[in-house]
DRENTORKOL-3810 file (N, C-alpha, C; in nm, 4 decimals):
REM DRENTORKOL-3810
@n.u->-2.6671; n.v->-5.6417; n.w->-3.4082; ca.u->-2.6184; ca.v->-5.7759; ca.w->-3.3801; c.u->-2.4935; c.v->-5.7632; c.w->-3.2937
@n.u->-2.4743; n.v->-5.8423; n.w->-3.2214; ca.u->-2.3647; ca.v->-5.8539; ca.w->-3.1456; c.u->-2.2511; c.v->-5.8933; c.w->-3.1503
@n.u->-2.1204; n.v->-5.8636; n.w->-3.1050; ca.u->-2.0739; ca.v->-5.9367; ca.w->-3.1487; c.u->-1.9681; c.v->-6.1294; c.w->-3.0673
@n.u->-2.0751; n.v->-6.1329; n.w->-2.9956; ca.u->-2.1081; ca.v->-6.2662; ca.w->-2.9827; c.u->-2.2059; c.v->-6.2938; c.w->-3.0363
@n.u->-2.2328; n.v->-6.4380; n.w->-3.0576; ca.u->-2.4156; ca.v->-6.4947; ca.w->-3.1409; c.u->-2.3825; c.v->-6.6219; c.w->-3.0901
@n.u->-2.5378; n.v->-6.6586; n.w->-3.0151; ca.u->-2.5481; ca.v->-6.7620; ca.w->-2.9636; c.u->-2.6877; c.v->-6.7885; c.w->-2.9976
@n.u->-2.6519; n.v->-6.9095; n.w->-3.0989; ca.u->-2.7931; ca.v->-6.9741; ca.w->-3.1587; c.u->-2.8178; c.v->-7.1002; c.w->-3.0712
@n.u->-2.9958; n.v->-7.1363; n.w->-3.0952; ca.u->-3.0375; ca.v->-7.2118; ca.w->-2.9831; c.u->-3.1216; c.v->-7.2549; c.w->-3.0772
@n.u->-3.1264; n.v->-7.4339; n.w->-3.0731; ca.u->-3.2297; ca.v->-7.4763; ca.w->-3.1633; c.u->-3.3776; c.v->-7.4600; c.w->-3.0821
@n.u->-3.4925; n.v->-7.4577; n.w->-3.1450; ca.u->-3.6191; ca.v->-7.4719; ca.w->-3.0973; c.u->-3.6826; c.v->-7.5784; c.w->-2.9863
@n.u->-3.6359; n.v->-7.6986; n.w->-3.0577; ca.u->-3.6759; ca.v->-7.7864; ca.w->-2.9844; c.u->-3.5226; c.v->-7.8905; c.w->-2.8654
@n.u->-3.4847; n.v->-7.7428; n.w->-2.8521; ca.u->-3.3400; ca.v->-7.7894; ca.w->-2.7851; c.u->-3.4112; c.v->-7.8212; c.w->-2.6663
@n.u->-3.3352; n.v->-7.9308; n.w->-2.5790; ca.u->-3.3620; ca.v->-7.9125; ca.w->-2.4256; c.u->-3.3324; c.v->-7.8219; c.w->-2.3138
@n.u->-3.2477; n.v->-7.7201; n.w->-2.3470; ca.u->-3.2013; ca.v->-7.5743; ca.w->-2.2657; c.u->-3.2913; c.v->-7.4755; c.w->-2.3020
@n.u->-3.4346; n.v->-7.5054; n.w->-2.3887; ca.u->-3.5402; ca.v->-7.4504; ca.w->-2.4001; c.u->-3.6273; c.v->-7.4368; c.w->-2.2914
@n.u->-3.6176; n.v->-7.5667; n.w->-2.1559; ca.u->-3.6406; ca.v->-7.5245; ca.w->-2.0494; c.u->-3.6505; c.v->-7.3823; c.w->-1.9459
@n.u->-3.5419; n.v->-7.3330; n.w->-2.0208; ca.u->-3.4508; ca.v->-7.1947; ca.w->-1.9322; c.u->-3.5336; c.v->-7.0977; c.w->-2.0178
@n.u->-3.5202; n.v->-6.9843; n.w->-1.9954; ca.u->-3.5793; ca.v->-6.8538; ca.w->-2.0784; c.u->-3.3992; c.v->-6.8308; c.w->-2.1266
@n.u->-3.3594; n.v->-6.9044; n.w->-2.1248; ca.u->-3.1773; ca.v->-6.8436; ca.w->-2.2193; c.u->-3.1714; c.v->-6.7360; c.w->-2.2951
@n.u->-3.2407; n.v->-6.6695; n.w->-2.3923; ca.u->-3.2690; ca.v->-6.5828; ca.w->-2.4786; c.u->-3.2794; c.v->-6.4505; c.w->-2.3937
@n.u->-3.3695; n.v->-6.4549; n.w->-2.3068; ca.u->-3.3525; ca.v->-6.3241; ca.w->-2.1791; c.u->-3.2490; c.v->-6.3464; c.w->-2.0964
@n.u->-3.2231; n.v->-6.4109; n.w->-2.0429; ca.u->-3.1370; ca.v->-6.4822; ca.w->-1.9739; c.u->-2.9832; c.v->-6.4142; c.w->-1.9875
@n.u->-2.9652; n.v->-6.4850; n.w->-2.1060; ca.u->-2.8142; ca.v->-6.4232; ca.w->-2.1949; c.u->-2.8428; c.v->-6.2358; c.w->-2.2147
@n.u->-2.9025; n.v->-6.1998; n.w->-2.2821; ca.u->-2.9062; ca.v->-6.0920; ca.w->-2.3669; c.u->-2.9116; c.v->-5.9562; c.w->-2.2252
@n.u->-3.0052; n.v->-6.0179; n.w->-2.0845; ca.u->-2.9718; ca.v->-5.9128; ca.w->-2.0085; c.u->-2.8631; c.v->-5.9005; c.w->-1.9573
@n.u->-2.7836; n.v->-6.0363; n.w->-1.9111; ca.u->-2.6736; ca.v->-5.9924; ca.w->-1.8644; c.u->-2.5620; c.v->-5.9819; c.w->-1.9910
@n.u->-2.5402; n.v->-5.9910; n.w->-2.0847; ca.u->-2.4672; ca.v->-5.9165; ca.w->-2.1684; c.u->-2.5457; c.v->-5.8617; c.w->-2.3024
@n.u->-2.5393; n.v->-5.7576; n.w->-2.3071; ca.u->-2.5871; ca.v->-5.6681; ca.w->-2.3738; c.u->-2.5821; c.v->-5.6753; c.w->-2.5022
@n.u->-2.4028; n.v->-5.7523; n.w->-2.5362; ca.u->-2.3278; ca.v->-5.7134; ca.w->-2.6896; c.u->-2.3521; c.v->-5.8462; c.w->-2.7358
@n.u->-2.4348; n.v->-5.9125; n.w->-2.6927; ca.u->-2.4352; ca.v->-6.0858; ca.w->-2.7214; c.u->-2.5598; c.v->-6.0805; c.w->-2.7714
@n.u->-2.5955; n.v->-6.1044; n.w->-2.9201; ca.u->-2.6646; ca.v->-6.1739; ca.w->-2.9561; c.u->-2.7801; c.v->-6.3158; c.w->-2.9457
@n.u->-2.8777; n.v->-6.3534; n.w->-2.9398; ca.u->-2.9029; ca.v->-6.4984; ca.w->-2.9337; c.u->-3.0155; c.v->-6.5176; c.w->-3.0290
@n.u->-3.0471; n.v->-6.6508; n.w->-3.1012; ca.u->-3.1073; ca.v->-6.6358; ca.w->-3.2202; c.u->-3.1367; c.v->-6.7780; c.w->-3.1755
@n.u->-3.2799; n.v->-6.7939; n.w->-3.1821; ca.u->-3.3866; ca.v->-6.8762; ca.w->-3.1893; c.u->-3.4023; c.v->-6.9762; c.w->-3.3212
@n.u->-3.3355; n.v->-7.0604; n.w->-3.3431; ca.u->-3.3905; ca.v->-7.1570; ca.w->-3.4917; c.u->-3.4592; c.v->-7.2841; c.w->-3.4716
@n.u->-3.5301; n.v->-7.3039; n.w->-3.5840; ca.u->-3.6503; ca.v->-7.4400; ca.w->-3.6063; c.u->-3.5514; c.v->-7.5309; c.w->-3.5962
@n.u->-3.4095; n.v->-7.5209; n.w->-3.6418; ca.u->-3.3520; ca.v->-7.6219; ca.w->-3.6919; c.u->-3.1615; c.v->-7.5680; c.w->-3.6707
@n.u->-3.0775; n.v->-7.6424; n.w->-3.5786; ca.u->-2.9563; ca.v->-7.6416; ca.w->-3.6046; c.u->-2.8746; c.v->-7.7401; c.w->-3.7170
@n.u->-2.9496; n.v->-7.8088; n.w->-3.7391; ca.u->-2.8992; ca.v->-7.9581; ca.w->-3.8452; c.u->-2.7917; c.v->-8.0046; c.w->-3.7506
@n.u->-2.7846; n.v->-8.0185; n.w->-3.6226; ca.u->-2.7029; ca.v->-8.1573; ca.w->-3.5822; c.u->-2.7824; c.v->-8.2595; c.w->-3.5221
@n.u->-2.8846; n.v->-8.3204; n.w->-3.5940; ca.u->-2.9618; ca.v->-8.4646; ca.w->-3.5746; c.u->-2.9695; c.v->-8.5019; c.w->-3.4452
@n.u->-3.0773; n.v->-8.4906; n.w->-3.3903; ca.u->-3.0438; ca.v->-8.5913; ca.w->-3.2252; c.u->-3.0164; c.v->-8.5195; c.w->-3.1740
@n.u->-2.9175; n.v->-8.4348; n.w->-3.1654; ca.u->-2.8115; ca.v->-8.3773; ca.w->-3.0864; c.u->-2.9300; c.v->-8.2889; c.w->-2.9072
@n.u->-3.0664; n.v->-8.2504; n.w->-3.0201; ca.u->-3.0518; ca.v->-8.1826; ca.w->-2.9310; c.u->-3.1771; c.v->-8.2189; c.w->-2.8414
@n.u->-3.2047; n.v->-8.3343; n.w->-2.8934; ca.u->-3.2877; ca.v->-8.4416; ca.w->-2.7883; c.u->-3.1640; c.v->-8.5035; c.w->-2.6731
@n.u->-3.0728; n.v->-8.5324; n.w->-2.7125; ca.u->-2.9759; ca.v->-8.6039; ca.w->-2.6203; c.u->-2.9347; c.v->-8.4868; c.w->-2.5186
@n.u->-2.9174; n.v->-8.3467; n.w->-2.5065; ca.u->-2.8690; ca.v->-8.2941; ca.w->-2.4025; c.u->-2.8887; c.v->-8.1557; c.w->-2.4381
@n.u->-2.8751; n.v->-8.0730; n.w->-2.3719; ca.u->-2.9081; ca.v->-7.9459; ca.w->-2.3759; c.u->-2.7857; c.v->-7.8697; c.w->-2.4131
@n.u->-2.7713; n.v->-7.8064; n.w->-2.5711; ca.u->-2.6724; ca.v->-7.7267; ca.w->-2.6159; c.u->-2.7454; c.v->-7.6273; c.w->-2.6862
@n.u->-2.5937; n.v->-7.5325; n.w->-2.7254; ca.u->-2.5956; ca.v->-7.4127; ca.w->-2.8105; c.u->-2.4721; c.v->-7.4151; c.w->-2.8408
@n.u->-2.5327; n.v->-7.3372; n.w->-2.9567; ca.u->-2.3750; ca.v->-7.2397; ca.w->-3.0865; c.u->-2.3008; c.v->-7.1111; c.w->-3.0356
@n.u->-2.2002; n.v->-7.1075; n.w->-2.9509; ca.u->-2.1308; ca.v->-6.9667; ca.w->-2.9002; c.u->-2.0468; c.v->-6.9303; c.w->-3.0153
@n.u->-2.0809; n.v->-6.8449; n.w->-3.1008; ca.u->-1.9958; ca.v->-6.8462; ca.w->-3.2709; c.u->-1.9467; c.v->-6.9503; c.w->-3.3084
@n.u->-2.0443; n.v->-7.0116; n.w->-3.3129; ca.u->-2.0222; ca.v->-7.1782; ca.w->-3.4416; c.u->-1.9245; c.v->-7.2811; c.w->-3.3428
@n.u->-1.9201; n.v->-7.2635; n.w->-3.2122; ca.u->-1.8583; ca.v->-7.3516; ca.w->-3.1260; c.u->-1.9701; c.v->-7.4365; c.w->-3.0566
@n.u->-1.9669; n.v->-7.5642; n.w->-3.0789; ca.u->-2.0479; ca.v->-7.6046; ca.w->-2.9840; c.u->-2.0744; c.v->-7.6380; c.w->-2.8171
@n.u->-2.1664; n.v->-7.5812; n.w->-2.7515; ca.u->-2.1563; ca.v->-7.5485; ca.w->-2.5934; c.u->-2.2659; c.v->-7.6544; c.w->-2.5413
@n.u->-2.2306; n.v->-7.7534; n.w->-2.4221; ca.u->-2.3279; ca.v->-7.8806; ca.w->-2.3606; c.u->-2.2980; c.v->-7.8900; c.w->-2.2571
@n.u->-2.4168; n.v->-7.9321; n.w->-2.1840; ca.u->-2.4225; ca.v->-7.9494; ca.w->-2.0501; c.u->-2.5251; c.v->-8.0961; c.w->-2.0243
@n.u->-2.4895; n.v->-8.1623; n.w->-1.9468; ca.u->-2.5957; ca.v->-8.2896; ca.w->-1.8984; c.u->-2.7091; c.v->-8.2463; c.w->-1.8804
@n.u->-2.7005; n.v->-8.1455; n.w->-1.7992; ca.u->-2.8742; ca.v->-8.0458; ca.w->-1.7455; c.u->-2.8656; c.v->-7.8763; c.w->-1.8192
@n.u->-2.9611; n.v->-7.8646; n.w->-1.8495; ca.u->-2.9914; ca.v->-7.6856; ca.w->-1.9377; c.u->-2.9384; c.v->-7.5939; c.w->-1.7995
@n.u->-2.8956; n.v->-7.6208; n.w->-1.6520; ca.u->-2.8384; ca.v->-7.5134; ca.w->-1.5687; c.u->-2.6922; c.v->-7.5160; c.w->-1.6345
@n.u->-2.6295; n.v->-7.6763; n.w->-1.6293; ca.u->-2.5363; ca.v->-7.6616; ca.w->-1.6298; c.u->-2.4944; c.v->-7.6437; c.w->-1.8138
@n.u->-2.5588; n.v->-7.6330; n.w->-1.9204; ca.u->-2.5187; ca.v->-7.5873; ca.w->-2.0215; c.u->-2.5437; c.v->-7.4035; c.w->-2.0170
@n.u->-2.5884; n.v->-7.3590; n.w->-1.9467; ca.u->-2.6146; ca.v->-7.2217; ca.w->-1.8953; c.u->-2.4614; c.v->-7.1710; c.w->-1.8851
@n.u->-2.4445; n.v->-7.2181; n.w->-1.8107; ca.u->-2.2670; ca.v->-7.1778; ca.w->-1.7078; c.u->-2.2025; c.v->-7.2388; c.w->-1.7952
@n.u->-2.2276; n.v->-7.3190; n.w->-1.8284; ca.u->-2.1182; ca.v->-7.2969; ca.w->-1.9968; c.u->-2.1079; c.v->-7.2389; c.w->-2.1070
@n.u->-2.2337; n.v->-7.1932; n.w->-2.1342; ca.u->-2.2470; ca.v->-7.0904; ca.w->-2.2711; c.u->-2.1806; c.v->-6.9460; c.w->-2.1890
@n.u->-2.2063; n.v->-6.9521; n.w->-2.0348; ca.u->-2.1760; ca.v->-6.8061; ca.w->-1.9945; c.u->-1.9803; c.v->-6.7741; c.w->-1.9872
@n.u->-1.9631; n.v->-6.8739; n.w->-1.9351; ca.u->-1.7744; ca.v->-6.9004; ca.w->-1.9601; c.u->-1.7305; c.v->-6.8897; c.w->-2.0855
@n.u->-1.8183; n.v->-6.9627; n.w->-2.2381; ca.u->-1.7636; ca.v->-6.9279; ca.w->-2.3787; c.u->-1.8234; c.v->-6.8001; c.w->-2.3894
@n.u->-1.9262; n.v->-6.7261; n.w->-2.3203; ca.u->-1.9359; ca.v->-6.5982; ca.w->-2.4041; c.u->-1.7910; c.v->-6.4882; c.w->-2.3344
@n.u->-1.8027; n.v->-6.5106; n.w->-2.2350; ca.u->-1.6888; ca.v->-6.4419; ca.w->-2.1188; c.u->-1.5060; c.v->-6.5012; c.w->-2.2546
@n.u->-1.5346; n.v->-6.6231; n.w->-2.2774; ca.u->-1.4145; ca.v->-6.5958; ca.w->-2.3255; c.u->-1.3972; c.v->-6.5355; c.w->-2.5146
@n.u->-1.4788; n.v->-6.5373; n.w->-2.5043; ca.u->-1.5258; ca.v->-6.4536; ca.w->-2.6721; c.u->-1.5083; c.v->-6.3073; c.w->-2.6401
@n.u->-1.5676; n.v->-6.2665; n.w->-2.5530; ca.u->-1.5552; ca.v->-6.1314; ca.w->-2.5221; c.u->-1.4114; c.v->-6.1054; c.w->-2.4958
@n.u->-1.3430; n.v->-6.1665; n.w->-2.4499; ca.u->-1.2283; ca.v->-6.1359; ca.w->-2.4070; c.u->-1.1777; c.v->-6.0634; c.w->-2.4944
@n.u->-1.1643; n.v->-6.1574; n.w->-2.6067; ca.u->-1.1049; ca.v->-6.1579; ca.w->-2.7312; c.u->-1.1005; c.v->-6.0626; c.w->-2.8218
@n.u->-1.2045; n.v->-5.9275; n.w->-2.7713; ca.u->-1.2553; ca.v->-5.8237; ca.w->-2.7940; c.u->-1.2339; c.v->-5.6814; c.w->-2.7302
@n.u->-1.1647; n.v->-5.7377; n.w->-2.6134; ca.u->-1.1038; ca.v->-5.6221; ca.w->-2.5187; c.u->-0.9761; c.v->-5.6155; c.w->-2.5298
END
């Protein structure tokens, strides 16, 4: 496991993207975890997000929640160097 984790609900709309390959090739130490269910209601019919360690990450469109999960993983990592 990594130590970033970036969970992605199932029926999220950034399910569009392959995110899961996406993330994990270009960083290696990052985690991403696939669930049936985040329990924030709606949330993830209304816009395309993810969990960057229990932070929540959104974008209007799944590119632009992309380049935002990639800036919170960049600053998680930091935090590590």
């Amino acid at each position: 496991m990594g130590i970033v984790v970036v969970e992605i609900c199932d029926s999220n709309l950034i399910h569009t993207l392959d995110v899961e390959s996406i993330i994990e090739s270009e960083y290696p130490e990052v985690a991403v975890l696939i669930s049936d269910c985040l329990n924030y209601c709606g949330l993830c019919r209304l816009k395309p997000y993810a969990l960057v360690n229990n932070r929540r990450i959104h974008g209007k469109t799944p590119e632009e929640a992309l380049d935002k999960i990639r800036t919170a993983i960049e600053e998680e990592l930091a935090i590590y160097q």
